[in-house]
N, C-alpha and C positions, 0 to 999 in steps of 0.2 A: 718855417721852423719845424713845423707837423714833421711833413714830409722827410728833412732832416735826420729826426728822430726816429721815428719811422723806420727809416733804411740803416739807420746804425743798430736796431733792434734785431731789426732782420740778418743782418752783417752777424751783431755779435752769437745769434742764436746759429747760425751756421759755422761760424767759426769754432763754439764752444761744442756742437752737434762733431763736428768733422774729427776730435781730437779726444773723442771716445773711443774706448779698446772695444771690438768686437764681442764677443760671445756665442757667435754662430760657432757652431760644431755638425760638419757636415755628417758625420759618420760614418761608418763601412756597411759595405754589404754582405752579404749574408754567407758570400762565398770568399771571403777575402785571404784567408790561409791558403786558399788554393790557387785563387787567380793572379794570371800576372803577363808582364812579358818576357818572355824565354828565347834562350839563345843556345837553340838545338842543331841537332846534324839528323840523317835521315841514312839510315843504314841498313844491311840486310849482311846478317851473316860478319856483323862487322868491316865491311866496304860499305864505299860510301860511291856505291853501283853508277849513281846518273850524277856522279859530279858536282853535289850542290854546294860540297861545305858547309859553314855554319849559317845557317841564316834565321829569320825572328816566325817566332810561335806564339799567339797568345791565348790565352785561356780567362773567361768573363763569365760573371751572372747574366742569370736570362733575363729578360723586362718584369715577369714577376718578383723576381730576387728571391728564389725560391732555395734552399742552403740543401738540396738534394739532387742539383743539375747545375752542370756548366758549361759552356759553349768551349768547342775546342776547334781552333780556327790556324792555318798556316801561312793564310792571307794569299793564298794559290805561288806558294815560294819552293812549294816539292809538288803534291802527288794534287793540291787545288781541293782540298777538302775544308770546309768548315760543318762541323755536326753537334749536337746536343748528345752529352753523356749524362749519365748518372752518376751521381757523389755520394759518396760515403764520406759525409766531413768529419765526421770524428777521427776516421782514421784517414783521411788525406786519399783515398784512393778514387779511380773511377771508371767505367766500364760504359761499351756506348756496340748494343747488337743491333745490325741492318739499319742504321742509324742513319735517316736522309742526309744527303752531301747537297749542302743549300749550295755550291758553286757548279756543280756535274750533275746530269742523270745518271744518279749511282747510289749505293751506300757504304758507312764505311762502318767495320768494326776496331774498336780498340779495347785490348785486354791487359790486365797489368799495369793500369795506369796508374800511379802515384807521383806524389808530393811530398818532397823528403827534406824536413824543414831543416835549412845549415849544413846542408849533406854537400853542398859543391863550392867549388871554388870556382869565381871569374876568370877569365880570360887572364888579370894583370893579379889573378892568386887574391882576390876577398872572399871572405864566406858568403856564401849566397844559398840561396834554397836549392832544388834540385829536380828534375821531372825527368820523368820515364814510363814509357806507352810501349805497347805493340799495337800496330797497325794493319790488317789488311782491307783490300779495297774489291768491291764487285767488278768493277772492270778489269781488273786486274790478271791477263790470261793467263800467269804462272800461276795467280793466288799465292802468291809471296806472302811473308809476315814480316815487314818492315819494322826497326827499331828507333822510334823517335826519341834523343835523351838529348839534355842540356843542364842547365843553370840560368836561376833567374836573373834580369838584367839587371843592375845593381844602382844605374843613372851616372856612374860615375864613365868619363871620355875613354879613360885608357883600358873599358871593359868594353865596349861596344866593338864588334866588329864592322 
């Protein structure tokens, strides 16, 4: 009879334990207006020079979560860059000079980068946020100055390319 009891104790403490609402709240990080993922094109002169079309860009706090840098990464889908910039979060912008390319032995610069909150429309016409960089690269023998722009991805199907 112990053991009976026992186990219905146990039974109803985890039954009543399991149909409690949460209270965890993960929160944000420190870069979150600015980070995200983006669905950009990679252009010079407006051509879109090496064919890419649109493909995925994203942009993250560093492991410190430091709200005055962000990783800006294309996940090697154009030029193979991922590099630490610096942020200006108050005003959404950010800039990244001789900047290691954690994917290439190289650096990359970016200038004019911003974050233009509701500035774009999706693919399927939602409002979305909006980003735009200039890019050049050290290996780069013209020294071009590439235009990376988009709109953030929004999660919904009929926006994803």
């Amino acid at each position: 009879m112990r053991k009976l009891l026992c186990a219905s104790g146990i039974l109803a403490i985890i039954l009543f334990g399991a149909c409690k609402k949460s209270t965890y709240n993960p929160g944000t990080t420190a870069t979150v207006n600015a980070a995200g993922g983006w669905w950009v094109t990679f252009t010079q002169g407006g051509v879109d020079v090496f064919g890419l079309g649109t493909f995925f860009l994203t942009t993250y706090n560093d492991a410190a979560n430091d709200p005055d840098s962000l990783w800006v990464d294309d996940l090697t889908h154009s030029w193979g860059f991922k590099c630490k910039a610096g942020l200006n979060y108050k005003n959404l912008t950010f800039t990244a000079t001789n900047a290691i390319n954690e994917y290439q032995n190289d650096s990359v610069n970016i200038a004019n980068g911003k974050v233009l909150p509701k500035a774009g429309r999706s693919k399927a016409g939602n409002p979305t946020d909006s980003i735009y960089m200039e890019a050049t690269f050290s290996d780069d023998p013209t020294h071009s100055t590439y235009i990376i722009s988009g709109t953030e991805r929004t999660g919904f199907i009929e926006d994803d390319y």
